[in-house]
C-alpha positions as CSV (number, residue, x, y, z in Angstrom):
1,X,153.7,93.9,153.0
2,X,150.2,95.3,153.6
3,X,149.4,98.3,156.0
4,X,146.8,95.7,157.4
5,X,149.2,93.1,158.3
6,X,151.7,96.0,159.3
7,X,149.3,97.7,162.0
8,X,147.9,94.3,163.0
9,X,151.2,92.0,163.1
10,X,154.1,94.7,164.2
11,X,151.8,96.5,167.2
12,X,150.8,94.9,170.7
13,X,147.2,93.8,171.7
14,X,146.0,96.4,173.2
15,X,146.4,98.5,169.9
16,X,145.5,95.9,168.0
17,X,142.1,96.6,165.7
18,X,139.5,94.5,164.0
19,X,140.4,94.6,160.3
20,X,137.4,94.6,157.6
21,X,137.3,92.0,155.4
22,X,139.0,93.8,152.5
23,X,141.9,93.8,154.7
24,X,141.4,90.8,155.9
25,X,141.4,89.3,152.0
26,X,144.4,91.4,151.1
27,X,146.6,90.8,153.7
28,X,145.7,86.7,153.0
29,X,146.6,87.0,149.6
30,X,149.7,88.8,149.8
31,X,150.6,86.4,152.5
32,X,149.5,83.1,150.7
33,X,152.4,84.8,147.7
34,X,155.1,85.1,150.2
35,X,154.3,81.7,152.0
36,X,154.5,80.1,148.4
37,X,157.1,81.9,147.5
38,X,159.3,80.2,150.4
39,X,158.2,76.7,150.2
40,X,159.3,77.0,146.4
41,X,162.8,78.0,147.4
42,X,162.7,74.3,149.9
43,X,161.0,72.6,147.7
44,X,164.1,72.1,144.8
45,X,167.2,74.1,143.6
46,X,166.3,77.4,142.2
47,X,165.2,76.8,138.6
48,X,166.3,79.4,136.2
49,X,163.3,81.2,135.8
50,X,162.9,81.9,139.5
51,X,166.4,82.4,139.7
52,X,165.7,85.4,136.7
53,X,162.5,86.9,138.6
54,X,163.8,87.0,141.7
55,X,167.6,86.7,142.0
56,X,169.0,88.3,139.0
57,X,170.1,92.1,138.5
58,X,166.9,94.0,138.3
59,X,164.7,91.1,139.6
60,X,161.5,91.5,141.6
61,X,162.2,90.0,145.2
62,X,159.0,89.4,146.8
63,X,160.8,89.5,150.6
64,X,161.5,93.3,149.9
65,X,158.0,94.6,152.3
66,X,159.1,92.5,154.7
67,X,161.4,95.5,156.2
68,X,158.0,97.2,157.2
69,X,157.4,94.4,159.8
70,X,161.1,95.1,161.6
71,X,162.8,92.7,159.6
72,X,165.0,95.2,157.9
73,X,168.5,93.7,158.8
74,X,166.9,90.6,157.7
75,X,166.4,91.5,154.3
76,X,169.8,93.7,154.1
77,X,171.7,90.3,155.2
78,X,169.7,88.6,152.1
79,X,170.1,91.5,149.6
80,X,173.6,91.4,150.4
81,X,174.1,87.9,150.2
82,X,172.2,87.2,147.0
83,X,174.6,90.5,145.7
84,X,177.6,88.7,146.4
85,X,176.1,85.3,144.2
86,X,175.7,87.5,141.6
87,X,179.5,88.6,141.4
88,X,180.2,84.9,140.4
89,X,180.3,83.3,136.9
90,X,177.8,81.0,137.5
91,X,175.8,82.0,140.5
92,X,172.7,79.4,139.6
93,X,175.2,76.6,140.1
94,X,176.5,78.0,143.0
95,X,173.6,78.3,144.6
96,X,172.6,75.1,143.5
97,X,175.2,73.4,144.9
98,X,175.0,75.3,148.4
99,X,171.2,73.8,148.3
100,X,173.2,70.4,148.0
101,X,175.2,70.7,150.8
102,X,172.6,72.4,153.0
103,X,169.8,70.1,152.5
104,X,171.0,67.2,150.8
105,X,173.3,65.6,152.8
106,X,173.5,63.9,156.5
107,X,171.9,65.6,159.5
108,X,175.7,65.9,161.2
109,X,177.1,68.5,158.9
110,X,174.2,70.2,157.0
111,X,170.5,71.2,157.9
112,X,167.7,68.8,157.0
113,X,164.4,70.8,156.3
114,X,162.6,67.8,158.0
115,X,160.7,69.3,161.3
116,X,161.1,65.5,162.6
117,X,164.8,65.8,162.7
118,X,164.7,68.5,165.4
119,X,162.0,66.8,167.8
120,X,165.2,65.2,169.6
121,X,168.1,66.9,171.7
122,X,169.9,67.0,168.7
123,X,170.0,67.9,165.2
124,X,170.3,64.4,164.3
125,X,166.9,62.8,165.4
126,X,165.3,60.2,163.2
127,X,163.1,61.2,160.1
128,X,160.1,60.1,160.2
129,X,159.0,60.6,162.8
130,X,156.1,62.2,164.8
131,X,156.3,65.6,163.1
132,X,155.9,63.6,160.1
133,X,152.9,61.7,160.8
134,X,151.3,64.9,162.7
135,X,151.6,66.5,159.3
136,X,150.2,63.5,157.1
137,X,147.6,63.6,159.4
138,X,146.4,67.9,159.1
139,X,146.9,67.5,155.3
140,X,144.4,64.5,155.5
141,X,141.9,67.0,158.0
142,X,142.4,69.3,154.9
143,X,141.7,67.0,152.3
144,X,145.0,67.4,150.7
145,X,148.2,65.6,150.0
146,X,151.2,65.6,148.8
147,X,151.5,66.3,145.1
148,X,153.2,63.3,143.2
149,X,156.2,64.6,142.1
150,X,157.5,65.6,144.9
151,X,159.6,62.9,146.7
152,X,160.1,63.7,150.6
153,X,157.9,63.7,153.8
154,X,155.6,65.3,154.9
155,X,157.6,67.4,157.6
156,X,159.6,68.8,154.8
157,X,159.2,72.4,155.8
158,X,158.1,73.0,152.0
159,X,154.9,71.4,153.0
160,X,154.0,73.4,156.1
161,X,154.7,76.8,154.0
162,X,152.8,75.4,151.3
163,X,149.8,74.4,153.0
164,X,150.1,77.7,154.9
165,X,149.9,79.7,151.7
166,X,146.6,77.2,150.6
167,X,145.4,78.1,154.2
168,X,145.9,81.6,153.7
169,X,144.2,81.8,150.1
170,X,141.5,79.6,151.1
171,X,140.7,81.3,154.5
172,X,141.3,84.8,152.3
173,X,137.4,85.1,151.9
174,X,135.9,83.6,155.1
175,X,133.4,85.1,157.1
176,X,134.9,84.3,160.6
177,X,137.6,86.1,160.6
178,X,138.9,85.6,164.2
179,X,138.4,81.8,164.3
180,X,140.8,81.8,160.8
181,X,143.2,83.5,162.3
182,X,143.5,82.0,165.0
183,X,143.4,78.5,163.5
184,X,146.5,79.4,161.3
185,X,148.9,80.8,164.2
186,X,147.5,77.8,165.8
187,X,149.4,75.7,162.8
188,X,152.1,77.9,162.8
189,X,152.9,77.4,165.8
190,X,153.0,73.9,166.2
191,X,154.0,72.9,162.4
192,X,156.7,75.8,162.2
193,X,157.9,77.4,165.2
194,X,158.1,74.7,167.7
195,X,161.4,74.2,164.9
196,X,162.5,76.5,163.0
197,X,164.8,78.7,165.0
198,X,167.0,75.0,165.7
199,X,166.9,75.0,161.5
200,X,168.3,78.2,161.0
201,X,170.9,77.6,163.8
202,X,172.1,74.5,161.4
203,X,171.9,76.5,158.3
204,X,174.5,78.7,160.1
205,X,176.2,76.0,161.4
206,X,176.8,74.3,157.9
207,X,178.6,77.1,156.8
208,X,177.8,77.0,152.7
209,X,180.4,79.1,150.4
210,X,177.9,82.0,149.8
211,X,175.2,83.2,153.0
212,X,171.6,83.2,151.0
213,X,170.3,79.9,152.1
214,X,171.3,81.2,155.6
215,X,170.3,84.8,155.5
216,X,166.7,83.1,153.8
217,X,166.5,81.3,156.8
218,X,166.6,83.9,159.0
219,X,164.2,86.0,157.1
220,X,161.8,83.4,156.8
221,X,161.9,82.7,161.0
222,X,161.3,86.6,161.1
223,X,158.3,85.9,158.8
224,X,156.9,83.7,160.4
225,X,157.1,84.7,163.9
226,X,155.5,88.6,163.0
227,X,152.3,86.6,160.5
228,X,151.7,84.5,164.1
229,X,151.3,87.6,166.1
230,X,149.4,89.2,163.2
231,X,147.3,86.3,163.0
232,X,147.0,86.3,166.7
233,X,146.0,89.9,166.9
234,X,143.9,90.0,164.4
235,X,141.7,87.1,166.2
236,X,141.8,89.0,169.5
237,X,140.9,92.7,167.8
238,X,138.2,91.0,165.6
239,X,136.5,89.0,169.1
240,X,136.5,92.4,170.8
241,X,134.8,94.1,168.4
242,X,132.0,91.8,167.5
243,X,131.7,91.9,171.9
């Protein structure tokens, strides 16, 4: 991860600090990667050439920085996890088929990636529901929708990662920095975090035969939760300065 998005996102208010707009474009496009780089991992089963970049011996695994924002167990629990996959004869189809029984299946014993399926008092709610119709509606204020192949609501949590990696690129170069940032830990928090620790609760709950959909959970909530109070810094130590 950046030094930027380090010092802004893993430090409290008071020591937070404007950042320039180089950092301010660097840290959003190393962001926008990793916020890709998730949804792509919801979005389907691994496909083989992700599965080479990123989960074979020797392969590059973007989530690596993420130990500079405190999220070192995280990314132990995912290194180790992803280790153990590759002990296997066919790890791909393995990991395919925990994707199956994680996010395929019914709400009662696996862990629907549908934000709409947490709104109730139980991991069981009804798709379709207001999370996904909040969502149709911010990808419509965004001029944006969903892309054609891809079959599932709009709450899918692919979609909120996605758009905040299109938020993050797009905002990468904007002059107000402060109103940006704040804007995206504004949709952060009420696209992502209002659900996703009850998500990775169920992926642990579902109990797949190998831990990287789980572990990637928790990473991801990690994520998440440091990028909201960097984006939330970074709007308060860029308003101080221009006062």
């Amino acid at each position: 991860m950046t030094d930027a998005h380090a010092r802004a996102g893993g430090v409290g208010a008071a020591d937070a600090a404007a950042l320039s707009a180089a950092e301010w474009q660097f840290a959003s496009t190393q962001r926008a990667g990793l916020y890709g780089w998730f949804s792509r991992l919801y979005a389907q089963e691994v496909p083989e050439d992700l599965y080479r970049a990123h989960f074979a011996e020797g392969g590059f695994a973007p989530f690596a920085g993420l130990a500079e924002l405190g999220l070192a167990a995280e990314v132990q629990r995912l290194d180790a996890a992803i280790a153990a996959l590759r002990a296997e004869q066919l790890p791909r189809l393995e990991l395919a088929a925990d994707f199956a029984q994680l996010f395929l299946l019914d709400g009662k014993t696996s862990a629907l990636p549908y934000a709409s399926a947490y709104e109730g008092k139980d991991a069981a709610s009804p798709l379709y529901g207001a999370a996904e119709a909040r969502m149709r509606e911010f990808l419509a204020a965004c001029n944006l929708t969903l892309q054609a192949g891809f079959r599932e609501p709009a709450d899918h949590l692919a979609v909120p990662l996605a758009l905040m990696a299109e938020l993050a690129q797009k905002d990468a170069a904007v002059g107000d920095i402060a109103q940006s940032a704040a804007a995206q830990a504004a949709f952060l928090h009420s696209a992502l975090l209002d659900w996703l620790a009850r998500f990775v609760d169920r992926c642990r709950q579902a109990r797949p035969r190998f831990d990287v959909y789980p572990a990637l959970a928790a990473l991801l909530l990690g994520f998440v939760r440091a990028d909201a109070l960097f984006l939330e810094d970074v709007a308060r130590g860029t308003q101080a300065d221009a006062a």
